[in-house]
N, CA and C atoms as an extended XYZ file, in Angstrom:
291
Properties=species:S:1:pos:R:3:atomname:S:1:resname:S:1:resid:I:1 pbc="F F F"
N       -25.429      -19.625      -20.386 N   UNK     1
C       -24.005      -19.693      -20.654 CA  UNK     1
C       -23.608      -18.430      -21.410 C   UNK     1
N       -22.235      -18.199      -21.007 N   UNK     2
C       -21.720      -16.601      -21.886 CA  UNK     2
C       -20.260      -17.044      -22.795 C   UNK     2
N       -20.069      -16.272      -23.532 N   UNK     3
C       -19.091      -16.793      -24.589 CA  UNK     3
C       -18.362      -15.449      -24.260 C   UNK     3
N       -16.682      -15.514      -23.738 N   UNK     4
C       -15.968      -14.434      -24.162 CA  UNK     4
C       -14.833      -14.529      -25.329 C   UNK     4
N       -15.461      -13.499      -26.232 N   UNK     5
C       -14.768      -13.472      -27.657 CA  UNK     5
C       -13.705      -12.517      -27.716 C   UNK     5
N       -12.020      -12.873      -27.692 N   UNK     6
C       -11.292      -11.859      -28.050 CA  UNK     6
C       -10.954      -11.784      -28.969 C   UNK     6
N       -10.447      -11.006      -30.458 N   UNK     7
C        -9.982      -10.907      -31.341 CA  UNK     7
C        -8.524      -10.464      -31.648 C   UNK     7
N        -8.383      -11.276      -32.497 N   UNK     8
C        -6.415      -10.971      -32.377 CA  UNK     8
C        -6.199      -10.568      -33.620 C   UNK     8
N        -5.019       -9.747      -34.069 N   UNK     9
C        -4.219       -9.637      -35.703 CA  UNK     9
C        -3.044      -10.044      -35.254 C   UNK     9
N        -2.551      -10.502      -36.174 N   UNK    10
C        -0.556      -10.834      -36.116 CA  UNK    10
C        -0.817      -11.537      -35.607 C   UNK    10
N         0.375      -12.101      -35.119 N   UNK    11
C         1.161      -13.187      -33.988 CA  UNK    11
C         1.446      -14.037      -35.132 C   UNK    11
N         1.962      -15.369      -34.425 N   UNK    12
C         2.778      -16.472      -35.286 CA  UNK    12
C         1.471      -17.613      -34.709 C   UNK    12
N         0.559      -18.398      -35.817 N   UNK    13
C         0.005      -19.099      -35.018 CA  UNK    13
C         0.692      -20.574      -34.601 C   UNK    13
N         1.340      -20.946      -35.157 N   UNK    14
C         2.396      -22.143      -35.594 CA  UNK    14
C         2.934      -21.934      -33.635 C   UNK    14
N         4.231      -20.781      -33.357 N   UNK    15
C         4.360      -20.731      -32.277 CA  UNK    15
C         3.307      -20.954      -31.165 C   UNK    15
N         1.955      -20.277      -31.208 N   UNK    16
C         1.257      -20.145      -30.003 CA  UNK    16
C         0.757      -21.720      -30.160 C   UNK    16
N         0.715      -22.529      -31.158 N   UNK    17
C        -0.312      -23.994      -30.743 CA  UNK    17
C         0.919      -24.763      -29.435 C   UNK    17
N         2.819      -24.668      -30.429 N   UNK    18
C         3.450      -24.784      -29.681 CA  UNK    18
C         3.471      -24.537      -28.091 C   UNK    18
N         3.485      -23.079      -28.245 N   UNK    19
C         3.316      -22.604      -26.671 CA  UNK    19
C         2.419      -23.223      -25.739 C   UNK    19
N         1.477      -22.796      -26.108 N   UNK    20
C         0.060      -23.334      -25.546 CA  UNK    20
C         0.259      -24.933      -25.071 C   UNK    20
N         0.736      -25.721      -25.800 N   UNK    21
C         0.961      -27.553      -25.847 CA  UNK    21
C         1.987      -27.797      -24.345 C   UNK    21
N         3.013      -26.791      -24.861 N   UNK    22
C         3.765      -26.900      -23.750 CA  UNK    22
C         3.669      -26.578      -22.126 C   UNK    22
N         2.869      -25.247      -22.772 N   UNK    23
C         2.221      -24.626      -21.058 CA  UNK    23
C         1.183      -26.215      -20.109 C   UNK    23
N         0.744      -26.211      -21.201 N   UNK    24
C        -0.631      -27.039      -20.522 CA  UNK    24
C         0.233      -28.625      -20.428 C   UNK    24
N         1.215      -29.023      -20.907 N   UNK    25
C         1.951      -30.055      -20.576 CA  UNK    25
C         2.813      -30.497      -19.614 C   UNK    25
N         2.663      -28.998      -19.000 N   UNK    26
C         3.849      -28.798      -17.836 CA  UNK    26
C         2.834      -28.703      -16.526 C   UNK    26
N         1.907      -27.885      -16.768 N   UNK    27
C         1.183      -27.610      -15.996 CA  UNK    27
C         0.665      -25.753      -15.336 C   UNK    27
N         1.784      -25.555      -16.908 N   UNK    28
C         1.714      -24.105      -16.337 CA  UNK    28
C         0.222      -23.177      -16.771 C   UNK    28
N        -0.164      -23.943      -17.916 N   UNK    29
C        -1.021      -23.167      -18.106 CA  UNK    29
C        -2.442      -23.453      -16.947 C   UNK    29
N        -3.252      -22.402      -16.733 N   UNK    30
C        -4.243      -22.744      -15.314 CA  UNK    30
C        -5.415      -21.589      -16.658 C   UNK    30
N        -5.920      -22.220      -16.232 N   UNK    31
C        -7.571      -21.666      -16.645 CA  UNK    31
C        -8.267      -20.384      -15.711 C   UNK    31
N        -8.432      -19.617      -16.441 N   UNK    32
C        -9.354      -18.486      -15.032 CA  UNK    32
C       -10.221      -19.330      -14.254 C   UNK    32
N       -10.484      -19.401      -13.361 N   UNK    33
C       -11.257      -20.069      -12.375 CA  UNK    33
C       -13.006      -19.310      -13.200 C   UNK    33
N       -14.243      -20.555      -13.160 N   UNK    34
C       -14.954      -20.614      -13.716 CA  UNK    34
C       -15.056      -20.839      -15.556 C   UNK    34
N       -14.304      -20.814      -16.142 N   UNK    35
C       -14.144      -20.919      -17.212 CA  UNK    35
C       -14.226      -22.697      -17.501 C   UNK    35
N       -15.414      -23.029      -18.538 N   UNK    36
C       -15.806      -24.319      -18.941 CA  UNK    36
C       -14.990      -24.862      -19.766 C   UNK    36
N       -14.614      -24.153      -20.859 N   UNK    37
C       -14.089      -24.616      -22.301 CA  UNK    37
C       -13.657      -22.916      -22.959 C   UNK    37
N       -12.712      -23.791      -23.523 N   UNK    38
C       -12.255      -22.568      -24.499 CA  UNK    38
C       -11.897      -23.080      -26.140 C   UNK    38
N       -11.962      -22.626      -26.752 N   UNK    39
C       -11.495      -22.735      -28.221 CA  UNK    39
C       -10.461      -21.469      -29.174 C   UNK    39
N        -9.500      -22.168      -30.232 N   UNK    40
C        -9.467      -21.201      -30.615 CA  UNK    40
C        -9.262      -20.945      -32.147 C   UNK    40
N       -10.286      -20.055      -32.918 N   UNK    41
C       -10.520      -20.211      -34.322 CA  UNK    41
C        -9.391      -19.554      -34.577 C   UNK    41
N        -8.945      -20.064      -36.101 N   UNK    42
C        -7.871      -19.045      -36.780 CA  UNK    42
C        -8.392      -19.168      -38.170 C   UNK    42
N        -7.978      -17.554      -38.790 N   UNK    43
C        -8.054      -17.060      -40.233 CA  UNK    43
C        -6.484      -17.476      -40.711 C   UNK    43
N        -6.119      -18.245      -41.143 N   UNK    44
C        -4.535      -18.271      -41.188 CA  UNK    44
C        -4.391      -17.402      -42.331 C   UNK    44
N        -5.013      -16.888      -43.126 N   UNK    45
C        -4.833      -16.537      -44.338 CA  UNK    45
C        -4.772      -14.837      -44.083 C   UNK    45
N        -5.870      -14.743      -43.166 N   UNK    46
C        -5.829      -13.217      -42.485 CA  UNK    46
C        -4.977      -12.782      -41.822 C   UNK    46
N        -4.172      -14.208      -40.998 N   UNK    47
C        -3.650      -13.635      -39.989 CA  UNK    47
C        -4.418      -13.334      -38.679 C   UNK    47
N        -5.566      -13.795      -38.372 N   UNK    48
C        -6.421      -13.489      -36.889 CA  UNK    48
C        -7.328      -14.712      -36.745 C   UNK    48
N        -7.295      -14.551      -35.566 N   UNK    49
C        -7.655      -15.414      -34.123 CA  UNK    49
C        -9.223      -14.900      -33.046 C   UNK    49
N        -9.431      -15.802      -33.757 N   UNK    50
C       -10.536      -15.462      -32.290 CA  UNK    50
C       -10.194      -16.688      -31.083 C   UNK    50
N       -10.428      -16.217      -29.980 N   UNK    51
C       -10.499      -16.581      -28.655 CA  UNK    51
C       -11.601      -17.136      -27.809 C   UNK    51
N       -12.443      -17.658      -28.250 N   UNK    52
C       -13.686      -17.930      -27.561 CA  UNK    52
C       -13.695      -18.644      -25.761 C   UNK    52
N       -14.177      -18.437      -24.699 N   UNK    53
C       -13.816      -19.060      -23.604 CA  UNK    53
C       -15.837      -18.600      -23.330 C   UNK    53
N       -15.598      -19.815      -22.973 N   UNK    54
C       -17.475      -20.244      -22.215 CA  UNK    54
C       -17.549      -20.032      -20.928 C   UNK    54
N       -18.379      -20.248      -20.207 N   UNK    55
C       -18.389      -19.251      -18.627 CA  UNK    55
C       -20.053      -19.855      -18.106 C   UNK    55
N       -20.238      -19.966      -17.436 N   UNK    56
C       -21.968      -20.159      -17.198 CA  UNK    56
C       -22.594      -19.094      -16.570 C   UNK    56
N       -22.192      -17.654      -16.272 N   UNK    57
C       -22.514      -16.480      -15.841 CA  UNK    57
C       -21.303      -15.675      -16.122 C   UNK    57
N       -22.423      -13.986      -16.217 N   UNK    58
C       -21.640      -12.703      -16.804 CA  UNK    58
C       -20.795      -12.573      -15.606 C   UNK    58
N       -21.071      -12.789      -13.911 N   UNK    59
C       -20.098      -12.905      -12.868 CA  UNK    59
C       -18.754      -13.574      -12.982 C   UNK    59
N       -18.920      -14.685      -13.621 N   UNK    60
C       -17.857      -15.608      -13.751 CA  UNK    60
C       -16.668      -14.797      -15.126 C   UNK    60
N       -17.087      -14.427      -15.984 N   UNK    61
C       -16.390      -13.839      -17.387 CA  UNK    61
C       -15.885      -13.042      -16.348 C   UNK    61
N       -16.471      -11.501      -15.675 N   UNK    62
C       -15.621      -10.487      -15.198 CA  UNK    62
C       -14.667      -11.047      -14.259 C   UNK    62
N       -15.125      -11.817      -13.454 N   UNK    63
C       -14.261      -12.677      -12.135 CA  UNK    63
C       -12.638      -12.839      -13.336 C   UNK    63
N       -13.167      -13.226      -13.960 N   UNK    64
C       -11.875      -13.919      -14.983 CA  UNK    64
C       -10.951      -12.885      -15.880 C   UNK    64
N       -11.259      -11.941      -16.029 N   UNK    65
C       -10.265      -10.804      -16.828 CA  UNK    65
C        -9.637      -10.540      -16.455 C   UNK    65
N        -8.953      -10.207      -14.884 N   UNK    66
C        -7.675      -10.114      -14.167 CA  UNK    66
C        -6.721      -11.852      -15.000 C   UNK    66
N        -7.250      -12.822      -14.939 N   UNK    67
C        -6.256      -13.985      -15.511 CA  UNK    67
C        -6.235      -13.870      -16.515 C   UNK    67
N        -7.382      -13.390      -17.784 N   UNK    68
C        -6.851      -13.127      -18.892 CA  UNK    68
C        -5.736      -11.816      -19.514 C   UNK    68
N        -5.707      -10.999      -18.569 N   UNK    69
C        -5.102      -10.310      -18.715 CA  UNK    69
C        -3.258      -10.513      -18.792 C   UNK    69
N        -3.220      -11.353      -16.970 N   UNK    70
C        -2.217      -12.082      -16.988 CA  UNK    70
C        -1.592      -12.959      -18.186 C   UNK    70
N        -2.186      -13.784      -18.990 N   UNK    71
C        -1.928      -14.302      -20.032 CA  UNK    71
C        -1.450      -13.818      -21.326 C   UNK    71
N        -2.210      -12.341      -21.665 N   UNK    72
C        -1.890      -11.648      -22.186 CA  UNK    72
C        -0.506      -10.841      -21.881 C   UNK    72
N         0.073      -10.737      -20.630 N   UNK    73
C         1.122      -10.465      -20.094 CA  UNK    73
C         2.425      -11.580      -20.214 C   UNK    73
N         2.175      -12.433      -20.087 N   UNK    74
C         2.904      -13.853      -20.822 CA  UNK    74
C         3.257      -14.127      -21.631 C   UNK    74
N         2.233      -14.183      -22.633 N   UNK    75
C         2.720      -14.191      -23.976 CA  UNK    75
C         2.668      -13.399      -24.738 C   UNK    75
N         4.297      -12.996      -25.233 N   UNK    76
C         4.455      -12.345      -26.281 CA  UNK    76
C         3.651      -11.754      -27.295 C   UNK    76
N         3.656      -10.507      -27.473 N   UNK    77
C         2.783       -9.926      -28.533 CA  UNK    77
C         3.011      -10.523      -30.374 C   UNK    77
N         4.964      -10.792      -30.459 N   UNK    78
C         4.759      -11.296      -31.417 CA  UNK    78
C         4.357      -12.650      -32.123 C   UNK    78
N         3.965      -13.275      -30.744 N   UNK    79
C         3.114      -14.747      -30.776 CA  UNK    79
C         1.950      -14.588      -30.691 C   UNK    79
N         1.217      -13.603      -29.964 N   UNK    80
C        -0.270      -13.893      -29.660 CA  UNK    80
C        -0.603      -12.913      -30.668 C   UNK    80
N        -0.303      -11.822      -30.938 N   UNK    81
C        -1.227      -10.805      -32.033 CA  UNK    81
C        -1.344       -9.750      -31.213 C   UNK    81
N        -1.704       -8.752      -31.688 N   UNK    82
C        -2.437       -7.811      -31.038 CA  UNK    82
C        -3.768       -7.620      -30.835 C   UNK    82
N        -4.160       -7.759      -29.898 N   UNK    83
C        -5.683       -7.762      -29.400 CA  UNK    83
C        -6.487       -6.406      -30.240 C   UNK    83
N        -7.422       -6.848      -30.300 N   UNK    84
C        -8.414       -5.860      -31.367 CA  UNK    84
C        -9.746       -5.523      -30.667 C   UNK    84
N       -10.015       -6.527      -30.316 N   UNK    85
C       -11.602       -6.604      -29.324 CA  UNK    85
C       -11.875       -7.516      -28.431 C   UNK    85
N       -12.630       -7.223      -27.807 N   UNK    86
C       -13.033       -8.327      -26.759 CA  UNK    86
C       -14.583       -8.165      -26.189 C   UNK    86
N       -15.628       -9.011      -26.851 N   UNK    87
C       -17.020       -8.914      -26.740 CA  UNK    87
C       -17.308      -10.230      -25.708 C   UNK    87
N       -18.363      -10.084      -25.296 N   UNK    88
C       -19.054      -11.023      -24.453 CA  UNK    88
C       -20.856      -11.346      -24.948 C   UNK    88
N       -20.874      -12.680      -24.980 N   UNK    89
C       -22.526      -12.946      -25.690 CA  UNK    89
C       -22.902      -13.786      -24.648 C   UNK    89
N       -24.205      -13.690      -25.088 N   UNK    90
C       -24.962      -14.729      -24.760 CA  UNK    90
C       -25.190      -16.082      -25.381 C   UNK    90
N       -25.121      -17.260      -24.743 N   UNK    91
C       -25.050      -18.315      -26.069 CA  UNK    91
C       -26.462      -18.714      -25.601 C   UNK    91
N       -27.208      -18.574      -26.780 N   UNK    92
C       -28.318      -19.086      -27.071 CA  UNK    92
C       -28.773      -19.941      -27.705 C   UNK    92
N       -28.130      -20.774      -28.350 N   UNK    93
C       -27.823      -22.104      -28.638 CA  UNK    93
C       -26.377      -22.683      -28.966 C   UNK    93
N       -26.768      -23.922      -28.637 N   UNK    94
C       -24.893      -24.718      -28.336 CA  UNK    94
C       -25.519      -26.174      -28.975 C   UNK    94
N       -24.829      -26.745      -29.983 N   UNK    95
C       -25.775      -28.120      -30.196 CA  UNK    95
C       -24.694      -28.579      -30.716 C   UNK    95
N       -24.558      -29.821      -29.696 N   UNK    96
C       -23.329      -31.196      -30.119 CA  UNK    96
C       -23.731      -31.714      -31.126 C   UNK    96
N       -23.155      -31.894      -32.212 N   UNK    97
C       -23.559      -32.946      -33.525 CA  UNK    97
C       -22.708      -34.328      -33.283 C   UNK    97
């Protein structure tokens, strides 16, 4: 399994849980095709966001950056932040408690 990590500064996080609730309530929001799960951490205090999205191959993550990109095209910079980085791992352990 691969973990893609983007990193954000700024945005409003209050708006994007909004956004996000609504997209996926309507039906607008769609997942990159191959993508398992996603999460998303926040520093509220910092102000940044990580992005985590799971994948079960490095094929499947690249397949998927044309839709993340799109998304990033969607939403507003002063909602989402400005992107800072974007790494890809290996998950080498994952353990449900």
């Amino acid at each position: 399994m691969y973990a893609r990590v983007a990193s954000f500064e700024g945005g409003d996080n209050d708006k994007l849980q909004q956004m996000n609730r609504e997209r996926m309530d309507s039906g607008q929001m769609q997942a990159p095709d191959g993508m398992k799960r996603a999460m998303v951490l926040a520093d509220r205090e910092g102000n940044r966001r990580l992005f985590v999205a799971f994948f079960d191959s490095q094929e499947q993550v690249k397949a998927a950056e044309e839709g993340f990109e799109k998304m990033g095209d969607e939403i507003p910079e002063d909602v989402r932040g400005r992107r800072t980085s974007v790494d890809v791992y290996e998950v080498v352990f994952d353990e449900n408690v």
